[in-house]
Structures are given as structure tokens and as C-alpha cells.
N, C-alpha and C positions, 0 to 999 in steps of 0.2 A: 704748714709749719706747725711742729708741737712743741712744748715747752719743757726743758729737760728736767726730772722731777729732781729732788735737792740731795734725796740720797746718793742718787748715778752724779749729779753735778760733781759731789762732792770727792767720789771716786776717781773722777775725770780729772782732777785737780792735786792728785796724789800722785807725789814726783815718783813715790817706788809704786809701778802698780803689777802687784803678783799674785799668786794666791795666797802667799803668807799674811801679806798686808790687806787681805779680802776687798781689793783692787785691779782686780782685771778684766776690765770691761770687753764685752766681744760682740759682734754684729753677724746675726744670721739672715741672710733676705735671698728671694729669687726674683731672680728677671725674669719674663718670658713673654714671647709674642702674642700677642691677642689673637684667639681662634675666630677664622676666617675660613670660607671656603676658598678652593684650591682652583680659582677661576682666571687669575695674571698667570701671564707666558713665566713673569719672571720667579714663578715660584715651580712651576712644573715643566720637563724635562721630555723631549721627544727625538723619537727616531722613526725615519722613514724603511718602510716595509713594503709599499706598490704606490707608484706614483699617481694614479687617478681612476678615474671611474669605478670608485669601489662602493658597494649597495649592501656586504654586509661581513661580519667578519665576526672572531670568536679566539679565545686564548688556552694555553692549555700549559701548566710549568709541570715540568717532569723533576721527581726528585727519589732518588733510586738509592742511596744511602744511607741506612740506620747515622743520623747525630754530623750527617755532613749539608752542608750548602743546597740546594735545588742547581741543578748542572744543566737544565736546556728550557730553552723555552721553542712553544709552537706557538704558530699564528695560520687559524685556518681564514680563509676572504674569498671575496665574489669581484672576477677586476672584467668585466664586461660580460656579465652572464656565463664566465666560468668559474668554479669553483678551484683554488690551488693551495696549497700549505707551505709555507716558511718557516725554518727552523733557526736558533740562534744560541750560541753556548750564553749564561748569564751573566752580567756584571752589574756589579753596584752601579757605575757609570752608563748610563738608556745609552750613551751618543757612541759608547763602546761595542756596541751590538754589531753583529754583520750574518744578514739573512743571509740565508741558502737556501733555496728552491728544492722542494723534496719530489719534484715532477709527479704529482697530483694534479690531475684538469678532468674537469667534471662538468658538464652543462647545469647551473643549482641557480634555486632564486632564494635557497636559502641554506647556513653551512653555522654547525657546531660541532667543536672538538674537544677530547677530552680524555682522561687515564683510566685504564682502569687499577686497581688494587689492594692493599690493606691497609692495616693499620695497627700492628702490632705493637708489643711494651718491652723496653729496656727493663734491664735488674734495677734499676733504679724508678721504675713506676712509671718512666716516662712515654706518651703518646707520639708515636707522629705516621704521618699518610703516606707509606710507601706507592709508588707509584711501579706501573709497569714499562719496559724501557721503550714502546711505542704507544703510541695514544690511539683512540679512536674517530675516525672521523663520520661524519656523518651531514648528509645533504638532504635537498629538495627538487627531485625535477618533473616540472609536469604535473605536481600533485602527490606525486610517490615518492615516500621516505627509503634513502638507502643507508646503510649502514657498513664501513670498512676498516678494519683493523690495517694500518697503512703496510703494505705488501700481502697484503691477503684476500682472500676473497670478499667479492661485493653481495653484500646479502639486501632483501626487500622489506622491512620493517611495517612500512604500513603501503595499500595498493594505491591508495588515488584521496582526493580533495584535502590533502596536507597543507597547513598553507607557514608554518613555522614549526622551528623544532630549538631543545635548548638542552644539554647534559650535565649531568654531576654526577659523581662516586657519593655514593650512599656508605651509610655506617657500615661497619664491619669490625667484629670483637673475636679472639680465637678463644678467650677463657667462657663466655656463656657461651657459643657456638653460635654465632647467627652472622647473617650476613643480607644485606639489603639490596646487595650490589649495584654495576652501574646504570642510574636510570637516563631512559630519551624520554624528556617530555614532548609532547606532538600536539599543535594546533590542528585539526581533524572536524572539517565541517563545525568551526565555529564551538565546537569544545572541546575543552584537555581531555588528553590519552596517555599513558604513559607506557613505557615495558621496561624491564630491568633484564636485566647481563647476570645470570648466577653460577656459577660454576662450568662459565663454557655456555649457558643456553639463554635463549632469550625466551622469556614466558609472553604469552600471551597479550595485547591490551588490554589495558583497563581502564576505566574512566575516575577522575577524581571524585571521590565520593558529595556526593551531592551535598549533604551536611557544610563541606567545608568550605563550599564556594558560593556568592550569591546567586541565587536564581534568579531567570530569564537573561541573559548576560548572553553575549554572542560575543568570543575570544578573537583576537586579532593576531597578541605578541604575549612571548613568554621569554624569561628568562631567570636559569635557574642557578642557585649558589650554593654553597655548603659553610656555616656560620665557623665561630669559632669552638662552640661545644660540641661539634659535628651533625648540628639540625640541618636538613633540609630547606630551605627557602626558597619559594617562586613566586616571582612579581610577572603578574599578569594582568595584561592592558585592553577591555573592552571595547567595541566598536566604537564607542561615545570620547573613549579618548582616557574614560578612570581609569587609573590602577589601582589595583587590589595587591593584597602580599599574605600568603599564607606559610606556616611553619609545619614542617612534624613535630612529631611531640615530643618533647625535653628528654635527652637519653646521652648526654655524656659520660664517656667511658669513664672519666674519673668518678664519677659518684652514681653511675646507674645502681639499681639494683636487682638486675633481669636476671632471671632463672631458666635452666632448660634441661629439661627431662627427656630423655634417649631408653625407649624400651629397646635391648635388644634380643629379648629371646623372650617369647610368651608361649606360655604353658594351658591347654586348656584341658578339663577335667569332667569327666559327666557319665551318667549310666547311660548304655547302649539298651534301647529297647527292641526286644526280638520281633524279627517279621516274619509274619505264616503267607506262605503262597500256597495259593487254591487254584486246582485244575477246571477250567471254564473249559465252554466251548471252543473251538479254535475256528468255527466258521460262523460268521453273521452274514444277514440278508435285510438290505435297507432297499426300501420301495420309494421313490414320489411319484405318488397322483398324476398330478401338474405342475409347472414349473412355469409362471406368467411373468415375463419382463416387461416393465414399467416405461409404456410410451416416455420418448423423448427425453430419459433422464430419472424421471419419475418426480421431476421440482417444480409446481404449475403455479404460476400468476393466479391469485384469487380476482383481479381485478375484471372489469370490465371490457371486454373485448371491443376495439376499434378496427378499422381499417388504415392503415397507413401508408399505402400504395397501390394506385391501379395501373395496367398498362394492358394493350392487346397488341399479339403476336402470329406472324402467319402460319398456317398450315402444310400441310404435305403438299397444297397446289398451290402455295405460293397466296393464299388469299388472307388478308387481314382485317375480314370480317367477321369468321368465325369463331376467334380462340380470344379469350381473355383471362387475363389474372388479375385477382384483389389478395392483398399481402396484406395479412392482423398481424394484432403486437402481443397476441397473446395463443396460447396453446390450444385444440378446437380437437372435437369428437371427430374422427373421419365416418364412422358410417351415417351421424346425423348429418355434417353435412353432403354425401352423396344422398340420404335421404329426403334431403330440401333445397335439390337445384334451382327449383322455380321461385325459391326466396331470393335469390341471387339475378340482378337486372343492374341492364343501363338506362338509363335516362339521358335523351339527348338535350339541347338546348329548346327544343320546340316541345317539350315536355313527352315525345313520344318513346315510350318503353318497350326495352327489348329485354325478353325473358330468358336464361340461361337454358337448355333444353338437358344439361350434364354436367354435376359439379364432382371433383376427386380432390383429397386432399395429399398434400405433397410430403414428403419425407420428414421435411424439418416442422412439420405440426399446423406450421402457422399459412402456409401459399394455398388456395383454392385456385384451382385449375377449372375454369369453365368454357362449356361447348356451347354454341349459341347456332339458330338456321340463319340466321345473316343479320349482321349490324352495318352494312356497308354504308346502309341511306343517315345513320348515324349523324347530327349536324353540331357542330361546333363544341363548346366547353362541356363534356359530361358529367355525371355521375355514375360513378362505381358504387351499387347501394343494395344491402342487407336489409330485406323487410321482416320485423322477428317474431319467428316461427318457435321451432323448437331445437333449433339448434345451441346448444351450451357449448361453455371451455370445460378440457379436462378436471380443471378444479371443481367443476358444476354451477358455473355462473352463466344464466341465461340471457342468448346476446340479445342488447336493444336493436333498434332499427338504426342504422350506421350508414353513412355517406362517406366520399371522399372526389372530388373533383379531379379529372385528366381529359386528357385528347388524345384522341386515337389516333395513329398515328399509318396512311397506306390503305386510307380505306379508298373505295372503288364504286362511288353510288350507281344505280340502275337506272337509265333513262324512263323517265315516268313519262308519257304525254300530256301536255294541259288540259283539262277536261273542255270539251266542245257542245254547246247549247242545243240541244237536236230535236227541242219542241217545246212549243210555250202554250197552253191554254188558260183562258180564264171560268172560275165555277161561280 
């Protein structure tokens, strides 16, 4: 309660009260309701569009006349892992609404739709977003982005690990000439991509420039708007669950002030310096010497040479005593080692040594092919083993002494008789 001050009392109290008699008191005030978000059924207004199972969905209002109403709404949605679109003329009244099924079905795990077109100026200065009279639609299936102008052809956007996509009409001005056109934003292995619609083509992706987004971030969801000064905005939601919102940058058409320069005829000017041609030879005669090609590539391991596989294999008679292979991990002179077969032995388990009698080395650098006069009596776990000589790797690394462990496999030992005592004297 306030207390009415004595001047107004006394106004109040004035049987003529006009503005002759500087008595006419008047009361200006507003009502209004306390802001609140818009979270009670009974403040917000719905209409049903698919009865159940829906995973994702996207809105698009079409508005096709310069200074008239917006005349149609789309509703693109996902109702069991198909993608479909509904359309509806607009009214003020949500509960006035009545879908129509635009027979769009798509297999998508994920669906945004959207207009594309201008945004020209009345004589009187005025903005607004014409719209073209079909929108575009656009999915997710499998990973690949498709992209449809509804009755037209299906084109491929992006090829595989898509996992969200989101649209908007970008700025667009006729008086500086530019135009932004319509962009798909694209979740893409965990980061934005984006491609824009310009005159009929879609350019290339691009990724958001790094600057503008926080790094190390792995992208989930995206979804994009267009403000009311005609910025760009997209809120984008990390694996962790944050979201982030970035803008472009401030460029309403009412008070931009963007310039654009159009050369269209360029003029270039310069002295032509004269050329003299001279009569040469018309026959030349080029010789090589030699012409040497670089074992195996010509790229050698400086390292160390090992062995890293042995095995023995039969012969033309069937005997798998004679032949073995030790396989290195590195590249080997072929004539040093055919020149140091007898570096090249087994070692059985009884410590008794069999000495290679012919070593060859194999095509691929690294297999030594050895001939031995019999390993058949060979017993149990061997050694495949390098004693070092002077065998080096192509690189000129000279080998150490190398081992490697196998069992032979098909050997065939000799009956040997037990030796018999056949005389004993004492001296």
C-alpha cells in the first residue's frame, strides 16, 4: 500500500475534474504474466503426426510469397527405421493441422529436411526468406548421407561412417551478390563436415575450421538453425554429453556492409621479346656403359641379420634328409653365401653336427636353400645355425653367429649296429 501524496489527494477530491480545472487524474499500468518456461500441457498446443515408434524427426515451413503468411508445413521422421515426410497447409490453431503422407520411405537412422532459397527486399527495405515450393530432404542409411529434392533424384553426399546430419538455408543477398547457400551439416567419424547447395551444385566437404570448435572433442549430434539476423547457429553435443553452440559471423542484411568486385574483362599488356631458332643437329647418339638393377628393391635393413625360420624338405627321391631351409629377416649377398656353405649346419640334440655341402640363395634375398650328404640320423629338437664367416647383408652388415631351433620333419635314420667287444687285453 502507498500513501496518496496531498497534491493527487487533492485532485481526487475536485467534483470538476478536467483539464481546465488541472484535475484529471489517469492511471497507466500493465498486467502481464510472469516468464516461465513453456513446460505445462496447458500452455502448449499439439498435434499428432505418427502414432509411435519414432527415433527421429525434423521440420521444414515453406513460405513462397513476398509479405504473405507461410502456406505449408513439412515434417520429415523415422517411424520404425523408415524415413517418411508429412505435409500440412498452416494454421494458427496446431489442433487445425491435417497430415498428408508425401509417400517418401527410406531405410535412415537419421532424417533432416529443409528449403532451399532467397531472400530478397521489398521497395520498402523489407527482408524476408523466400522459400522454394519443395524442400529438401535428406537421410542416414548405413553410414551414407543421401540427399533428395522430394520428386527428384537421390544423390550420395557423403560415402560411409555418418552417424548424424542437420540443415539450414544460409544467407543470401542479390544487392552485394553472394550467396551461402543451402548447408548439410554431417557428423562424419566423430567430426563436423559440412557441404553447401549453390546454384544447383554441391561443393565439396569441408570440415569446421578448427579455430572455431574445441579440440579433442568426438561429435555425437548436431543441430542447426538460422537466428533472426540471418547467423548461422549449431549446437553440437560431444560424446561426454556437453554441448557447445557456435555462430557465423554477424552479417545482417539490414546493416551488413559487404562489398563485391566482379572483374569482367581483363586487359593484359606487355612487350613480346623476339626468339631466334638455331639449326642443330637433328641426329644425336646416347650410349650406357652399364645398366645395374638394385637387388631386391634396392631398400636394405642396416640391422643385424637373424634367422627366423628353419624347416627341411624332400628331394627329387622323396628323402628328407638332404635339403633344408633357414629363412633371415634381412637381405644377404647371394655369392657370399653360396661361397660359405660349410658356415651353414645342423646341430642335433646329441650335439652331433651336420655340415651343409651347397648353400643358393632364393629370389626374395632372404631364404638360403641348403644341400647337405645326409641328416637322416638327425635326433630330436635342432638347431638351424650360422657360424660367422664372411657372409654380410646387402647393406654390408656382417652376420653374427645365429641360431634358431626346429624339428625335422620325415627323417629316415640308418640302422647302425651296436658296437660288439671283440677282444680285451691287459698291458
Amino acid at each position: 500500500m502507498r500513501d496518496v501524496p496531498y497534491n493527487i489527494n487533492e485532485k481526487l477530491q475536485n467534483r470538476i475534474q478536467t483539464n481546465a480545472t488541472n484535475s484529471d487524474p489517469r492511471l497507466s499500468f500493465w498486467i502481464s504474466r510472469k516468464t516461465t518456461q513453456l513446460t505445462e500441457s496447458v500452455f502448449l498446443e499439439s498435434s499428432d503426426v505418427a502414432a509411435e515408434s519414432i527415433t527421429d524427426c525434423s521440420i521444414a515451413v515453406r513460405h513462397i510469397r513476398f509479405g504473405f503468411e507461410s502456406d505449408a508445413m513439412y515434417i520429415a521422421y523415422i517411424q520404425n527405421g523408415t524415413a517418411k515426410v508429412a505435409s500440412s497447409p498452416v494454421f494458427t490453431e496446431i489442433s487445425r493441422h491435417t497430415w498428408t503422407d508425401c509417400g517418401f520411405e527410406q531405410s535412415a537412422e537419421a532424417v533432416a529436411i529443409a528449403f532451399d532459397g532467397t531472400m530478397p527486399k521489398n521497395t520498402q527495405g523489407r527482408y524476408e526468406f523466400i522459400t522454394e515450393a519443395v524442400p529438401w530432404m535428406f537421410w542416414i542409411s548405413n553410414g551414407t548421407v543421401y540427399g533428395q529434392k522430394l520428386g527428384g533424384s537421390v544423390q550420395t553426399l557423403a560415402a560411409q561412417n555418418a552417424t548424424d546430419i542437420s540443415a539450414v538455408r544460409a544467407m543470401w543477398s542479390d544487392v552485394p551478390g553472394f550467396d551461402f547457400g543451402l548447408v548439410l551439416f554431417m557428423v562424419v567419424n566423430g567430426a563436423i563436415l559440412y557441404r553447401q547447395l549453390i546454384d544447383g551444385v554441391w561443393s565439396d566437404a569441408e570440415p569446421i575450421p578448427a579455430s572455431a570448435l574445441p579440440t579433442g572433442k568426438t561429435w555425437v549430434q548436431i543441430s542447426a538453425q538460422r537466428t533472426w539476423d540471418y547467423r548461422v547457429a549449431l549446437q553440437a553435443a560431444d560424446s561426454t554429453g556437453a554441448l557447445f553452440e557456435i555462430f557465423t559471423q554477424f552479417g545482417g542484411i539490414g546493416s551488413k556492409g559487404a562489398e563485391h568486385i566482379n572483374i569482367s574483362n581483363v586487359i593484359a599488356s606487355g612487350a613480346f621479346t623476339k626468339v631466334s631458332y638455331l639449326d642443330t643437329a637433328e641426329r644425336e647418339h646416347i650410349e650406357i656403359a652399364d645398366i645395374t638393377t638394385a637387388l631386391y628393391g634396392g631398400l636394405y635393413d642396416v640391422g643385424t641379420p637373424c634367422i627366423i625360420e628353419a624347416y627341411n624338405l624332400p628331394d627329387s627321391e622323396d628323402n628328407y634328409g638332404k635339403k633344408a631351409v633357414f629363412v633371415f629377416d634381412i637381405h644377404l649377398r647371394p655369392s657370399e653365401v653360396s661361397a660359405q656353405s660349410a658356415a651353414f649346419c645342423i646341430v642335433d640334440s646329441y650335439g652331433i653336427t651336420y655340415n651343409a655341402s651347397a648353400a643358393e640363395l632364393g629370389q626374395d634375398g632372404k631364404t638360403v636353400n641348403l644341400t647337405f650328404t645326409d641328416f637322416n640320423n638327425a635326433h630330436g629338437s635342432c638347431h638351424a645355425k650360422y657360424t660367422a664367416g664372411t657372409v654380410t647383408s646387402m647393406a654390408g652388415t656382417l652376420l653374427d653367429t645365429v641360431t634358431n631351433s626346429f624339428v625335422p620333419t620325415g627323417l629316415v635314420p640308418s640302422s647302425i649296429p651296436v658296437p660288439v667287444v671283440v677282444e680285451v687285453t691287459n698291458i
